[in-house]
C-alpha positions, 0 to 999 in steps of 0.5 A: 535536534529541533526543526521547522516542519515547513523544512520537511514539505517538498520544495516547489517543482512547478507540478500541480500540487497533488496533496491530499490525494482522494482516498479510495472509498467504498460504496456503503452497498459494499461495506453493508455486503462485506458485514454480511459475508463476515458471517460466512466462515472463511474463505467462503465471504472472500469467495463470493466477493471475488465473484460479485467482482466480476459481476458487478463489472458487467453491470459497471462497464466503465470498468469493465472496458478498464480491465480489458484495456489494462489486460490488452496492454500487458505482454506475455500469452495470457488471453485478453478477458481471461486475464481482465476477468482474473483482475475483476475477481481480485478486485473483489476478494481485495476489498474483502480482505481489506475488512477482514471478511470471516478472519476472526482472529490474528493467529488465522492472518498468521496461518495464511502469511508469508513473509519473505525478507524478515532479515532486512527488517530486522537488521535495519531496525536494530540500527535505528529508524526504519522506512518500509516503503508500500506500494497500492498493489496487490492485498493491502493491510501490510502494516497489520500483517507485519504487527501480528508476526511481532514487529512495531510498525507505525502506519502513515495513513489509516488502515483500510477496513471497506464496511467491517470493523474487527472484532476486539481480539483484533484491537491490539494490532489496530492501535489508533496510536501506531498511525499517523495522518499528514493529510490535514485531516487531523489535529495538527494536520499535514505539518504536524503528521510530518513532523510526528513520522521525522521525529519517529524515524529519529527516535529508531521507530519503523514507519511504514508509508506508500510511495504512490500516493497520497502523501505528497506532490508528484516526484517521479513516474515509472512507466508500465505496461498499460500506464505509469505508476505516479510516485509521491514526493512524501517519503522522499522528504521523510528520507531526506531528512532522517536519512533512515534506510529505505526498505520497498516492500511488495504484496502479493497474494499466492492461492490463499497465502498473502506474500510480503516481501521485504527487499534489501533497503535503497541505496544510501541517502544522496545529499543532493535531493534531485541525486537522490530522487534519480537513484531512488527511481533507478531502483524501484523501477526495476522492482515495479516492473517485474512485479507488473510483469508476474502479478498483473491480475493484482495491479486493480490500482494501475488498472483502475484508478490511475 
């Protein structure tokens, strides 16, 4: 089935069209930090960047003011700087994380993941194309986490390394090939990412895409405490057009462990895109929020960039 990728850009909605949005990026000062803590065995580099985290807030106020002010706006009996300061210091092990700082090798990934709700994974992939939908909460690198336990995942977007290149044991899960880029910056830019991810989805491959940002003008928002979560109209038009299930998955770290959980997939695709779009929002918002509710120390993106 051939067609026209303009057919796959959100329709015009009067919003400011938001896409590409700026990708987060580090200060060559971090990524020269990060390649020297990569010598340090493991924890020990993530350790330290969690605490320069905290540090570096206090030299930085500006984001220092934002943890406190995310922190004072989050219910519950946490104090106000002991909860700011938990963000800082996962901020700083996140990007840590990000380049792989003393994780030598996949099977030391394997050692410290969990993933919860494989079987949803599993039992939408046997049926055909697959949408694993992301969230910039909590650890990123859900995609790398998902190949090294054996699932093909197909990232829109590319990974995120902060400064630290792996090593080549890490070569075969860092595939050049398994992502797509439908921000303009590659050959065939935006159109032509798109219409690579709608024709994976239909060829039964699994993609994996955030649903915040940056693919896309804004769709919808989901209110939290401290702001709102602005959610992006890319994976919508990919969904509307491939009618692939839509799996949300959340990150999350517990002590050392990075938890990935895969939830049951978003009720079946509405024909009437607006239908759609209402009931996509009716079931995120309720998993959005118990996470900011239980993880609010690994919200930095909420706290800091929204």
């Amino acid at each position: 089935m051939n067609a026209d990728p303009k057919a796959l850009l959100p329709a015009a909605s009067g919003r400011t069209e938001l896409w590409p949005v700026r990708p987060i990026s580090y200060s060559p000062a971090v990524k020269a930090v990060n390649r020297g803590l990569n010598l340090l065995p493991w924890p020990w580099g993530e350790d330290m960047m969690a605490l320069l985290g905290v540090v570096q807030a206090f030299a930085r106020v500006s984001r220092l003011r934002r943890a406190l002010r995310w922190a004072a706006a989050q219910p519950g009996a946490r104090g106000r700087w002991g909860l700011a300061l938990s963000l800082l210091s996962h901020h700083g092990r996140f990007i840590a994380m990000e380049a792989l700082v003393g994780i030598r090798e996949p099977e030391a990934l394997r050692r410290h993941l969990i993933v919860e709700g494989e079987e949803h994974l599993i039992k939408a992939a046997e049926k055909g194309g697959t949408l694993l939908l992301g969230f910039h909460l909590g650890p990123s690198h859900v995609p790398l986490a998902l190949r090294v336990i054996g699932h093909r995942v197909t990232l829109v977007g590319d990974l995120e390394h902060s400064g630290r290149r792996p090593g080549a044991t890490w070569l075969p899960f860092l595939n050049p090939s398994e992502s797509l880029s439908i921000s303009g910056r590659k050959p065939g830019g935006r159109l032509g990412g798109l219409y690579q991810a709608r024709r994976l989805l239909l060829d039964g491959g699994t993609l994996f895409i955030t649903a915040d940002g940056p693919f896309g003008s804004e769709a919808f928002r989901v209110p939290l405490p401290g702001g709102a979560m602005v959610i992006r109209s890319g994976w919508l038009a990919l969904r509307g057009h491939t009618r692939a299930p839509t799996l949300p998955v959340l990150t999350y770290l517990d002590g050392r462990k990075r938890v990935v959980t895969i939830h049951a997939a978003l009720p079946a695709v509405e024909a009437d895109p607006a239908r759609d779009m209402a009931v996509c929002r009716a079931a995120l918002s309720p998993l959005l929020e118990e996470y900011v509710q239980r993880f609010p120390e690994q919200c930095r993106s909420l706290a800091f960039w929204s």
